[in-house]
C-alpha positions, 0 to 999 in steps of 0.5 A: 192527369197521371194515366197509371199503367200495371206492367202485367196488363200490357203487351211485352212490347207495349211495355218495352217501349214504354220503358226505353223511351222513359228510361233515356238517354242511354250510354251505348257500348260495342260488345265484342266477343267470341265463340268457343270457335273462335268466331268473333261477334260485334253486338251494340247494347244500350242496357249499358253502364259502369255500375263500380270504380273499385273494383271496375265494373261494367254491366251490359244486357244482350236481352232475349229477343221479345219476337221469338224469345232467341238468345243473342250471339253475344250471351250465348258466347261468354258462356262460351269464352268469359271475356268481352271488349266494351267499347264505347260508342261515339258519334263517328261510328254511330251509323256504323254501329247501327249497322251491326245491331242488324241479327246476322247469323251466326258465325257473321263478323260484325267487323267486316259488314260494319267497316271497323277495324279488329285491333288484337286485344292483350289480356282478352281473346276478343278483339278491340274496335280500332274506331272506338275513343275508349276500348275497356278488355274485361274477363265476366265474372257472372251472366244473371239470366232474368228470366226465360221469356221473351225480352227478358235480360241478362246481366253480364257483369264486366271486370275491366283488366285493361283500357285503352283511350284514343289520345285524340279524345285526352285533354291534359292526359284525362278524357275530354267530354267534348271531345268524346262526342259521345252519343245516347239511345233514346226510344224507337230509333231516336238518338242524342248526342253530347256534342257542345251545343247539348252539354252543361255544367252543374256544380255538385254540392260533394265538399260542400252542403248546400243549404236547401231550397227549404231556406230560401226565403218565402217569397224566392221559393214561391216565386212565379218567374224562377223554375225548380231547376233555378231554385236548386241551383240557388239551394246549392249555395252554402249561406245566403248573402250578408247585408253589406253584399246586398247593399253593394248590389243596389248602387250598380247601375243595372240596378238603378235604372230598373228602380227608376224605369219601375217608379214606386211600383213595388210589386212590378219592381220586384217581378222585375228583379226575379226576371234580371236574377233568372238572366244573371243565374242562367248566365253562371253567376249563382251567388249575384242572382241570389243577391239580387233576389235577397234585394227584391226581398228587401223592397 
């Protein structure tokens, strides 16, 4: 069952909740901005993300609030003064940035009621959160206003000019995922963190063309053990295994026990292997699954 919902027939934050809990996790910055005045404003956005590499460019959105349709300080100051500091958001300042998304007034420095340090920018005149493990000064070049009603965004578009990384975050001079910690915006008031225990790896087919779940055999494709994430990841293989490789596989002794626990029961041999190939695939060992799976195919 698939319950359809058209956009315009719900309430904006009916609507809005729909959309950040489906639409997640999100990458959260620190904008740091300042006013004509020069008072600085500290904002946290999940509508977030680097959007090119060449040039550098970052996009946030300080949306109008979808309660009375006000604009945030931080849209109303690039207006002002076309400069912001992105900073990026880990999981040692996660509360602290939680704190300042509170709307003070404006002219309130988010700085001081969040406990972060102002470090003084070099090509920007906002300042940098010394807390934060990569800080990126950008001069806007363009604020796309959506719309005028209530929860309505407004893209600000950031040229990166300077970045600066804390070292503790560096692992042979690049940035270290594991390190960074790094935390996402989930919908209500939930959060994810990218620490260890939730990262994987998956090797993207860039150099190399995978050859396609479509060519995996019959019986792989339709097998009632392995999931789709474990047939992608067989398709990324660039060819299937030869003929000596399969014959190889079957004098290992993890392969003759399983014949002989399973007897002549071809098919249970067979479940069994797709079982042992999801095990070996899980644990790294892509083009040994496949073989295994090839020698079920053999039976």
């Amino acid at each position: 069952m698939t319950k359809t919902i058209d956009p315009t027939e719900i309430s904006q934050q009916d609507l809005h909740g729909i959309l950040l809990t489906a639409v997640a996790p999100r990458p959260i910055c620190f904008a740091s901005t300042v006013d004509a005045e020069g008072n600085v404003n500290l904002s946290p956005f999940s509508y977030f993300n680097v959007f090119s590499s060449n040039p550098p460019v970052l996009i946030f959105s300080p949306a109008r609030s979808g309660r009375d349709n006000s604009l945030k300080h931080s849209h109303q100051n690039v207006k002002e003064v076309p400069e912001v500091v992105i900073n990026i958001v880990n999981h040692p300042i996660v509360e602290q940035m939680s704190l300042s998304s509170t709307a003070y007034d404006k002219g309130v420095n988010e700085f001081i009621k969040a406990g972060l340090t102002e470090v003084p920018s070099e090509k920007v005149k906002p300042p940098r959160v010394g807390e934060a493990p990569v800080s990126f000064e950008c001069s806007v070049s363009e604020v796309i206003e959506l719309a005028d009603t209530p929860g309505a965004g407004n893209l600000v578009l950031c040229k990166v000019e300077l970045i600066h990384i804390n070292e503790k975050y560096l692992n042979a001079d690049k940035l270290d995922t594991q390190k960074l910690d790094l935390v996402g915006r989930m919908g209500g008031s939930w959060y994810t963190r990218s620490n260890r225990d939730s990262l994987f790896e998956i090797p993207k087919p860039l150099r190399t063309k995978g050859i396609g779940i479509d060519a995996l055999p019959e019986g792989i494709r339709n097998s009632t053990v392995l999931t789709g994430n474990n047939l992608g990841r067989l398709g990324n293989l660039e060819a299937l295994p030869k003929t000596e490789e399969i014959t190889a596989l079957r004098q290992e002794d993890e392969l003759k026990m399983l014949a002989n626990k399973v007897g002549d029961d071809a098919a249970n041999h067979k479940l069994q292997l797709h079982w042992l190939a999801q095990r070996v695939l899980e644990d790294g060992e892509t083009q040994k699954a496949m073989t295994i799976l090839m020698h079920a195919e053999n039976l």
